[in-house]
MISETOR-231051 format. One record per residue: residue in three letters; x, y, z of N, C-alpha, C, O, CB in turn. Coordinates in steps of 0.2 Angstrom, whole numbers, plus 5000, padded with zeros to 4 digits. Atoms other than C-alpha are relative to their C-alpha. Glycine has a CB too. Layout:
<sites>
alaXYZXYZXYZXYZXYZ
...
</sites>
This chain:
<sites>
unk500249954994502848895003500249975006500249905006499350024999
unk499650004990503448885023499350035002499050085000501050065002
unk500649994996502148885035500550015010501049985012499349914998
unk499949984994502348935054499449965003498949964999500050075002
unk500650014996501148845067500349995008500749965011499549944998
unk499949994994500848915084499350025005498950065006500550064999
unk500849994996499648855094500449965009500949925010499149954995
unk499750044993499848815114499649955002499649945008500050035007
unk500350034998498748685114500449924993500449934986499150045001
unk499550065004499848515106499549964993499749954988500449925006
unk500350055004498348415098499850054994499950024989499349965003
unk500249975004497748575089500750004993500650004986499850075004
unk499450015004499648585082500149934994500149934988500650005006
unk500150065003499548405078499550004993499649974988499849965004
unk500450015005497948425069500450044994500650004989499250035001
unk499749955004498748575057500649984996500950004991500150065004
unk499350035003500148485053499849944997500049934991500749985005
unk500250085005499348305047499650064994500050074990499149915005
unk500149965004498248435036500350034995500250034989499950025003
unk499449965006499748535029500149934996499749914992500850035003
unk499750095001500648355027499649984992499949984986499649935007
unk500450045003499148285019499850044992499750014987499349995006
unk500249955006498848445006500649994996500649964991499850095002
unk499650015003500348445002500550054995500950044990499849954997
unk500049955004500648604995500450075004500750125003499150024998
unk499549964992501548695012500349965004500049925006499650045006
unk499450054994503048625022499750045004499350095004501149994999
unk500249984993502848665040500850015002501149965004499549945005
unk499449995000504548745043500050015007500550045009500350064995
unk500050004993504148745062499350005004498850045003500450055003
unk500749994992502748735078500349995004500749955005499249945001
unk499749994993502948795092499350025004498850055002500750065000
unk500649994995501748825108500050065004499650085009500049945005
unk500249934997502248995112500450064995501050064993500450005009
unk499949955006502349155101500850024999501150054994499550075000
unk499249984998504149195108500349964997500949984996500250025007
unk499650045002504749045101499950034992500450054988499749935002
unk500349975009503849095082500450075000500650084994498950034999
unk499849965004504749255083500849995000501350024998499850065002
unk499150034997506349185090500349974992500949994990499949905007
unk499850035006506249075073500150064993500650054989499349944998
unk500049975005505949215061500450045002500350084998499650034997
unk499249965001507549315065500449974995500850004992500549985008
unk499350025002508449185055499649974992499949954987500449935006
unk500450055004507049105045499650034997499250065000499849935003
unk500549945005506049185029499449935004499549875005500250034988
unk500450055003504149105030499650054996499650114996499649965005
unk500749965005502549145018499350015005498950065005499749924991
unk500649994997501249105032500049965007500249905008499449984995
unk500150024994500849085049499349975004498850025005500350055003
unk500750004998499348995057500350025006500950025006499649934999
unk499849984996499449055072499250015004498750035002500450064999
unk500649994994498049035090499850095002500250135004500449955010
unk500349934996497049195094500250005010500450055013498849994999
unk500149994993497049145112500649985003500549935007499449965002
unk499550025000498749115115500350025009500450085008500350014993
unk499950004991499249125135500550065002500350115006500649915003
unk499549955000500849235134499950074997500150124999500649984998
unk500149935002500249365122499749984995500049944990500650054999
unk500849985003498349375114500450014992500850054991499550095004
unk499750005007498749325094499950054996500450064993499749964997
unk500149955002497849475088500850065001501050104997499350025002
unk499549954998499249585098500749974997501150014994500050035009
unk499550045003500749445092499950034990500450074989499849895002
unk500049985006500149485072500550065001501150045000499250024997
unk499649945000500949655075500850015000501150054996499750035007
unk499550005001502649605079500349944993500949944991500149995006
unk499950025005502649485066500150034992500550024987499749955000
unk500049955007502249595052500550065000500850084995499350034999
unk499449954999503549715059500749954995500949964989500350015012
unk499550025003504849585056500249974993500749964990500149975003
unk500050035006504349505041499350034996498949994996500049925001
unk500549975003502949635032499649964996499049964997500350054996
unk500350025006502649525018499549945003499049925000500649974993
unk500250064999502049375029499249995001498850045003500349985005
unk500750004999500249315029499849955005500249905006499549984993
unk500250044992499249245046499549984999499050024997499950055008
unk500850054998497949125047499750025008500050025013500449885001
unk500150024992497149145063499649945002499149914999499850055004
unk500650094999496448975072499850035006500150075009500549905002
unk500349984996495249015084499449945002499149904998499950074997
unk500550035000494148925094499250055002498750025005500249935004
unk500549974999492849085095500050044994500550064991500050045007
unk500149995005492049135082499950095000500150134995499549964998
unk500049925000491749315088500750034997500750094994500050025007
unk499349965001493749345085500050034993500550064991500849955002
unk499550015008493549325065500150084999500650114999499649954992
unk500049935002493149505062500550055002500850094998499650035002
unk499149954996494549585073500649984997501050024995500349975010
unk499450025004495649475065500050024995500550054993500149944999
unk499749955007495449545049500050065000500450094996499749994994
unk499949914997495249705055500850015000501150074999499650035009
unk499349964999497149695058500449934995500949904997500250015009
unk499750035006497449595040500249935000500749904997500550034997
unk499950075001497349435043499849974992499550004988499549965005
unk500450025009497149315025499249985004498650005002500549894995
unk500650075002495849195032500249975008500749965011500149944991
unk500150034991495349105050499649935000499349914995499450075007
unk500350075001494948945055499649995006499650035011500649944998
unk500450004991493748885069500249925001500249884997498950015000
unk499850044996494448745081499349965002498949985006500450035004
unk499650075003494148585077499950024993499450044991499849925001
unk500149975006494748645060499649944995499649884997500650034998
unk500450035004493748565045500150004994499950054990499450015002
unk499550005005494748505031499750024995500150024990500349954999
unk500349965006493548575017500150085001500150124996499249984998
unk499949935000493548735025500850025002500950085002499450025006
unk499450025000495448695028500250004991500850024990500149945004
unk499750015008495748675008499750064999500150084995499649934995
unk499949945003495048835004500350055004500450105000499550024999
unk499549954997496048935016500649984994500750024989500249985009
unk499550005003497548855007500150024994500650024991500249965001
unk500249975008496848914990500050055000500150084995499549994996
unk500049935000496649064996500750035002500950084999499450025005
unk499649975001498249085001500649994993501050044992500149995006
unk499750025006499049004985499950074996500350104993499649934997
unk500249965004498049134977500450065000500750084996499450015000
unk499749944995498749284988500849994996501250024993500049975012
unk499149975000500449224985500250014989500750034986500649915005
unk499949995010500249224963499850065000500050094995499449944992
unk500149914999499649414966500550024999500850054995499750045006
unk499449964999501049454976500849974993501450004994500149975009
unk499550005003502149384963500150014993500650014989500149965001
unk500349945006501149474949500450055001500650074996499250024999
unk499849924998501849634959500849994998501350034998499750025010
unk499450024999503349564957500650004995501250014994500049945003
unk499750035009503649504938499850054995499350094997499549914997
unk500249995004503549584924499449994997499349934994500449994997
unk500650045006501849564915499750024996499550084997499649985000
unk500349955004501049604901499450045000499049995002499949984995
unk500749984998499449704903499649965004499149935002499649994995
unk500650024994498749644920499450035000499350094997500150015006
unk500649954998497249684926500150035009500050005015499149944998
unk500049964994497349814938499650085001499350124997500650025002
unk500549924997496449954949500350035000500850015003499550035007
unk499549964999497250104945499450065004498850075003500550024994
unk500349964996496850234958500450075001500150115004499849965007
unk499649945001498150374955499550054996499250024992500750004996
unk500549975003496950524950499449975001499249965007500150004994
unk500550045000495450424947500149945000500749924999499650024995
unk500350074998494750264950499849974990499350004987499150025006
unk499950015003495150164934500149915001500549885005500450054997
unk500050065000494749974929500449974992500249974987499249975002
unk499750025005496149894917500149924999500349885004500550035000
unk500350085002495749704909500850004996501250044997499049994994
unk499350015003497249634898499950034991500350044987500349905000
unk499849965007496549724882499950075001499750114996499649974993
unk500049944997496549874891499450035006499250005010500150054995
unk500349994995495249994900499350004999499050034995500350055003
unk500750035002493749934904499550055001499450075007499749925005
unk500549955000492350054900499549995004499249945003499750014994
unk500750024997491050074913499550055000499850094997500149985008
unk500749974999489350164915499949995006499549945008499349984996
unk500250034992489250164934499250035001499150095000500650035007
unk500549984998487550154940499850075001499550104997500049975004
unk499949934994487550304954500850014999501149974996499750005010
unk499749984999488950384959500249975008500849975010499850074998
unk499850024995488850294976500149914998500349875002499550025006
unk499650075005489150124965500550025000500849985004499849994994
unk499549994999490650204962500549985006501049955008500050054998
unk499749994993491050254978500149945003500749935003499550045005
unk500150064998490650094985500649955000501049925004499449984996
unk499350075002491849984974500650055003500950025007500249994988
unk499550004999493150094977500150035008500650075010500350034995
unk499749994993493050114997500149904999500649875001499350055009
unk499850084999493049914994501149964998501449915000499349964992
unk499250005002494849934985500350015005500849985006500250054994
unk499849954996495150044997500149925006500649915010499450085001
unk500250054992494849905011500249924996499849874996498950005004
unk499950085004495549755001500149945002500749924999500350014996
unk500250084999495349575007499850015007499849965011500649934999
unk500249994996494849675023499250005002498850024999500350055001
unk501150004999492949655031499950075004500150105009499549915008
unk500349924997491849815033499349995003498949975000499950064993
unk500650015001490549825042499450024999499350084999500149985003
unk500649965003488749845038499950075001499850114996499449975003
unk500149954998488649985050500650054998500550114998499750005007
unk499649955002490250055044499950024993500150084992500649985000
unk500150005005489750045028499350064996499250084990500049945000
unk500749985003488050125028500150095005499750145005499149935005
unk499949944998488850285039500350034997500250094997500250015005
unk499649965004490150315027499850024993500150054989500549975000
unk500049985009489250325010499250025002498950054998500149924993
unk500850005000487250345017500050035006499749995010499549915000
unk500249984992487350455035499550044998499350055003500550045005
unk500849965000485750565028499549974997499050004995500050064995
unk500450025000484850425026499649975006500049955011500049974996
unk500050084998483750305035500249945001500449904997499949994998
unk499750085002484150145040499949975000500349925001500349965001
unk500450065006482750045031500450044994500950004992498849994998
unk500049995009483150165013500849985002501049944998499850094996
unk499350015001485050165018500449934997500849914993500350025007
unk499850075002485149985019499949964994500249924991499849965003
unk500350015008483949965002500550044996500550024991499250044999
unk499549975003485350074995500949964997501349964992500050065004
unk499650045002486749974999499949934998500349904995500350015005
unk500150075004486049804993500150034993500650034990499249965002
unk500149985008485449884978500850014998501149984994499450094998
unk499449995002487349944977500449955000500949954996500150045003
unk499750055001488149784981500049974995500549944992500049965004
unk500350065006487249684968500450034992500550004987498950015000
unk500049965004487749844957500849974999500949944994499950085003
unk499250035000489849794962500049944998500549934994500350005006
unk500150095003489349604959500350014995500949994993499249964999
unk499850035007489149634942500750034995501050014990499250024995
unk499449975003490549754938500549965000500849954995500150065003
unk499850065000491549624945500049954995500549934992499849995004
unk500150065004490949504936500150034989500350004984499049985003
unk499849965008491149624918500850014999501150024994499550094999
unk499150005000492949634923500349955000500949964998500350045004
unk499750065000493249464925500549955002500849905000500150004997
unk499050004996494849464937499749945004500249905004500350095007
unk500350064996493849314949499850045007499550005011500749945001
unk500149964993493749444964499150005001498850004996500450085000
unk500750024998492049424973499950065007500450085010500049895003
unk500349994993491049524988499849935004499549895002499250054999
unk500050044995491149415001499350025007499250085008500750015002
unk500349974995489749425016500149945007500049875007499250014997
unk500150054992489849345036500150045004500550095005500649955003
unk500149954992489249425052499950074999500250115002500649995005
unk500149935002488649555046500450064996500350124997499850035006
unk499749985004489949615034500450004995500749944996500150005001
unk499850005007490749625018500750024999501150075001499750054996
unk499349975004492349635010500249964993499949914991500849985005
unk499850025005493149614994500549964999501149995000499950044997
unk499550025002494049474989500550004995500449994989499949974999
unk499749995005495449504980500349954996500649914999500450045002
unk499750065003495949384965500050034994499650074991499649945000
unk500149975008496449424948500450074996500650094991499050025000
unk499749935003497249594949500550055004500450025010499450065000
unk499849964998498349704956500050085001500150114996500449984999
unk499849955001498349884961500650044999501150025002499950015003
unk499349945000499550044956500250025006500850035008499850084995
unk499550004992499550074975500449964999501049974996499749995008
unk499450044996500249934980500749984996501249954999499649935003
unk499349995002501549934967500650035000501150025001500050014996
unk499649954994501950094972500249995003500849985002499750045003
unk499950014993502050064988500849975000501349995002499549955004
unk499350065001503249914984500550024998501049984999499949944997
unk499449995003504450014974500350035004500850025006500150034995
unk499749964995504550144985500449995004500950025005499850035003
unk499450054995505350024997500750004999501149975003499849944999
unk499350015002506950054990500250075003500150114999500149994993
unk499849964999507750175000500850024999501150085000499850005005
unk498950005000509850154998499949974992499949914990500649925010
unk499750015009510050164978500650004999500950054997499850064995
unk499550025001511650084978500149984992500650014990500049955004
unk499949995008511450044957499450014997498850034998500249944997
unk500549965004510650084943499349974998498850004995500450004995
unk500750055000509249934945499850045005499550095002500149905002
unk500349954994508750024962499750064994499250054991500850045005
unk500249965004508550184952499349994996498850034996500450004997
unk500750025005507450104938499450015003499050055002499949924997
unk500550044996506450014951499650085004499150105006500549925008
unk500549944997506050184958499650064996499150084997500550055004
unk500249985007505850264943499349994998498950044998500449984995
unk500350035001504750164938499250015005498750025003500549944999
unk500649994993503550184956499850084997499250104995500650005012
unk500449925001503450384952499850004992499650064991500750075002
unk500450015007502750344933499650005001499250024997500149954996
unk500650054998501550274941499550065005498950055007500349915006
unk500549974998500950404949500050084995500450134993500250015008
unk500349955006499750504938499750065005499650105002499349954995
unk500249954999499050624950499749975007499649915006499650044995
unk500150004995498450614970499449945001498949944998499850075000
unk500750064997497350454978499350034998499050065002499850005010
unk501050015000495450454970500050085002499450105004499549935008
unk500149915001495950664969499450014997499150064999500750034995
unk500449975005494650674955499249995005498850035006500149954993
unk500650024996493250584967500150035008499650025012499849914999
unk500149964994493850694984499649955005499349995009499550084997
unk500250084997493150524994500550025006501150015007500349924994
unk499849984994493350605012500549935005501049945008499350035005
unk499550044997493950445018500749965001501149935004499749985001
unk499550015004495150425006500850055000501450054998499750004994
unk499649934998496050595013500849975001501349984998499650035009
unk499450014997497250505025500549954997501149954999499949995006
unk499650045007498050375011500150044997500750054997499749964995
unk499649955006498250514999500450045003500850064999499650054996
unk499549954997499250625011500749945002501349955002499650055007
unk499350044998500250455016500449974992500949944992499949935006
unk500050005006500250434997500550054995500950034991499450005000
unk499649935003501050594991500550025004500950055001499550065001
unk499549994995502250605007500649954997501249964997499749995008
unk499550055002503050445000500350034993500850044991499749915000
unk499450005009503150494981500450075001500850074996499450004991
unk499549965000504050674988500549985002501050004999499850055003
unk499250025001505350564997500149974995500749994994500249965005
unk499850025005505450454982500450044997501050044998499649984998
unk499949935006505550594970500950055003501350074999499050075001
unk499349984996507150674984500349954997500549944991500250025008
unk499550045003507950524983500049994992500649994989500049945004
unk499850015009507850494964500350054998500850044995499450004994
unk499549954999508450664963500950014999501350044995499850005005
unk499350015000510050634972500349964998500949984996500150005005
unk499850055005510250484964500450014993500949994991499549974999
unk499749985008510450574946500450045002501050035000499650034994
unk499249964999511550704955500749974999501249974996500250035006
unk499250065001512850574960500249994994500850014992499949915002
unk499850065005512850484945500250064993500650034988499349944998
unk499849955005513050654933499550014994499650024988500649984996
unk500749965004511150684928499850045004499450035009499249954996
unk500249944996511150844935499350055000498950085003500450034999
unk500749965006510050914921499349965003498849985006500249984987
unk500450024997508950774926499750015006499250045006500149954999
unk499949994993508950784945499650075000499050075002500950015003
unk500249925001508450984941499150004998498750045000500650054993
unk500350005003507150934930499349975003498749985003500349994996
unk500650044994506250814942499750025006499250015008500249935003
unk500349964995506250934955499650075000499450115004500650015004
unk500249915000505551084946499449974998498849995000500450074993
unk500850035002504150964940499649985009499049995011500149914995
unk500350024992504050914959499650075004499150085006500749975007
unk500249934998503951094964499450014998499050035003500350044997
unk500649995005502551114953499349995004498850035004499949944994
unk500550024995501651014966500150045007499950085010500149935000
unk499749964993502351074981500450075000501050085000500549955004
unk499649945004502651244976500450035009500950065008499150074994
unk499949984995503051294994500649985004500950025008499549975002
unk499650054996504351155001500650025000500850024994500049934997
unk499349984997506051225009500449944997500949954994500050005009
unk499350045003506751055004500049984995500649974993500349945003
unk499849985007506551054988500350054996500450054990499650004997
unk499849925002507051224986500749985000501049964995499850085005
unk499350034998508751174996500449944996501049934997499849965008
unk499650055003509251024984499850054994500350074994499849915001
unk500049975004508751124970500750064997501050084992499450015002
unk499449965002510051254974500749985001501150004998500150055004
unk499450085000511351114978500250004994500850014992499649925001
unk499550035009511451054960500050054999500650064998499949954994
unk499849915005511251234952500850035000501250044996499650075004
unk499450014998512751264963500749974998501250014996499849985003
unk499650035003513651104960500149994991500549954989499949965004
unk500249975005513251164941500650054999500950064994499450025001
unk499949935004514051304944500150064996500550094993500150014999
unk500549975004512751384937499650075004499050075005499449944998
unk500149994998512751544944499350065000499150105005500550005001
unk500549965002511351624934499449975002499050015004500150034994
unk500250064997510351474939499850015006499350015009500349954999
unk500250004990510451484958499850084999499250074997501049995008
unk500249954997510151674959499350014996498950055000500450044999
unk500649994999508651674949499649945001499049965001499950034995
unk500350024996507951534955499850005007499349965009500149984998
unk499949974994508251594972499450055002499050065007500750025000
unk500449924997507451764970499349974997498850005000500450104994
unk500649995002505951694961499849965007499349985011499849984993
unk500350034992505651574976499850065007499450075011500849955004
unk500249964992505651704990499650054996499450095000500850035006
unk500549965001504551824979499349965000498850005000500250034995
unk500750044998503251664979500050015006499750065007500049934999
unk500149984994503351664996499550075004499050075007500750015002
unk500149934999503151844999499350014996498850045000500750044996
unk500749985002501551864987499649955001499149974998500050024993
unk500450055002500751724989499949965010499549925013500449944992
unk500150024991501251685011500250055004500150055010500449935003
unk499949945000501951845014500649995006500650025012499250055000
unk499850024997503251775022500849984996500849964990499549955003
unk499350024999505551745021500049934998499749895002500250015006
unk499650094999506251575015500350015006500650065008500849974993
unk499850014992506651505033500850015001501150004996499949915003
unk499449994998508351545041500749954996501249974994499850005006
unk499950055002508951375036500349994992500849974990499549975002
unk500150005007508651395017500250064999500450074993499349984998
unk499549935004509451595016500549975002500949974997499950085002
unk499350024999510951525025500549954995501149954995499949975008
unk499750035006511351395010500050044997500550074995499849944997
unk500049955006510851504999500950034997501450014993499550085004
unk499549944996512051645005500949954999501349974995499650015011
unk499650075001513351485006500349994994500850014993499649965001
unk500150025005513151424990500250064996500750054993499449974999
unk500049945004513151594981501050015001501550014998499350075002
unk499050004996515051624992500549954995501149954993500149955009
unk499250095006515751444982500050024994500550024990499649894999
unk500350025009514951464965500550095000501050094996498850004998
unk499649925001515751664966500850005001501250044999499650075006
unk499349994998517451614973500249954994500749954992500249995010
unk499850065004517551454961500050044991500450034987499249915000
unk500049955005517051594946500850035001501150034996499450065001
unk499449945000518651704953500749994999501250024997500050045007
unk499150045001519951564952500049984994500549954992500149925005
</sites>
């Protein structure tokens, strides 16, 4: 692993590098004393992790995270701080793990374990493996062990809840009071807080019955769940999707493969209000996926496929102009002209009974189009 250190203060730099040095486990692929220099470096140069000064003269570390993760997504930020107030903020905007100035090499040896750990996850997501253990959260909220899926009896129903706004917020800190508005606002806040203990203690042991190494964590009045041990079907998701220009047929798989994976809507079953705005950025990705996979099989001469994935997409989005629009594309390029016209007419009679409303201008004008080619390619 390759480390960054960027601090403006030289002795602090110094300390952080005899440290690294000394562990032995991270080269220090540069330090520098001003963040413009740190991004100067990653134009050219991959790293795994950046310690990096909260308080930094030219531009406040917390607001620097932002462009670093632009350029390099995957990277993870230590932050060094000599105020302890900053740690929360900092992980509010995904930091791994923070140190307090003068750093203190036991509490220095577990940062670097922790990020060691971070990085055999990320390369769980990465590798083939046999039966991990992961949260799957497509549809419901599902815990899988390596001989499969682990039966639970949840306490309550805000046990549930609980663990999976913690999934949901993962190696992120929440705090108390966020915690006790979003699952407990009609209580009290002696019973609210007797609810959430009783419920932490609840997650402890589920944790602990699943066996992945992940822990509730608690400091300054807040919690988060460590993550160790497992991986989520999001963030696999996520990671496949990433593939936007399917140049071969590995591309494809790899996308393929991301929409499998989706079994039905974000924690749909448990309707978990705060889970709203993930499931809609959730569902917006696997419809572009699902186009591009699509067009993908057109190219390549699975048209039949291509048709098939979109009538299932439909299903879902029974509504969508641009699935209609690629839909009549290949029927088209088919020339399949019994195909386009009745799938045409039944579309705009959904419309019509059910929004009482025209396919958009846009979408009659291919139509219309389309039907012109396919009738004049019939006449020749």
């Amino acid at each position: 692993m390759r480390a960054l250190i960027i601090d403006d203060e030289k002795p602090a730099l110094l300390q952080l590098e005899r440290l690294l040095q000394a562990d032995g486990r991270i080269s220090v692929a540069g330090q520098f004393t001003s963040v413009q220099s740190g991004l100067n470096h990653l134009l050219e140069n991959h790293v795994d992790v950046i310690f990096l000064d909260i308080g930094m003269p030219e531009m406040n570390g917390l607001e620097a995270a932002e462009h670093f993760y632009r350029m390099q997504p995957e990277i993870q930020i230590v932050y060094v701080t000599a105020y302890n107030n900053y740690a929360i903020e900092a992980f509010e905007l995904h930091a791994l793990d923070y140190l307090l100035k003068p750093v203190d090499p036991e509490r220095f040896s577990k940062t670097i374990k922790r990020i060691e750990s971070h990085m055999q996850l990320s390369n769980m997501a990465t590798t083939p493996i046999t039966n991990p253990s992961m949260a799957m959260c497509f549809s419901h909220l599902t815990l899988m062990g390596p001989s499969g899926e682990l039966k639970l009896k949840w306490r309550t129903q805000k046990v549930q809840e609980l663990f999976s706004f913690f999934i949901h917020h993962t190696n992120k800190w929440i705090t108390k009071e966020t915690l006790l508005e979003t699952l407990w606002p009609e209580l009290g806040l002696d019973k609210a807080t007797t609810q959430l203990h009783t419920s932490i203690y609840q997650v402890r042991k589920v944790l602990k019955e699943w066996g992945v190494g992940a822990g509730i964590e608690y400091a300054h009045d807040s919690y988060r769940l460590l993550k160790e041990g497992f991986v989520t079907d999001i963030e696999l998701f996520k990671q496949d999707c990433t593939v936007h220009s399917l140049m071969a047929e590995e591309d494809w798989q790899r996308l393929d493969a991301a929409l499998k994976r989706y079994k039905g809507d974000y924690l749909e079953d448990h309707d978990y209000f705060w889970a709203r705005p993930l499931r809609e950025e959730l569902n917006q990705m696997y419809i572009e996926a699902s186009l591009r996979a699509a067009g993908y099989e057109h190219q390549t001469g699975k048209s039949q496929q291509a048709i098939q994935r979109l009538l299932v997409l439909q299903q879902k989005e029974a509504f969508s102009e641009e699935i209609c629009r690629s839909i009549l594309i290949i029927y088209a390029s088919m020339n399949n002209y019994n195909a386009l016209l009745n799938y045409y007419n039944s579309y705009m009679i959904l419309l019509r009974d059910e929004l009482g409303i025209e396919p958009d201008v846009q979408t009659t004008q291919l139509y219309n189009k389309l039907m012109s080619e396919v009738r004049e390619d019939a006449n020749n």
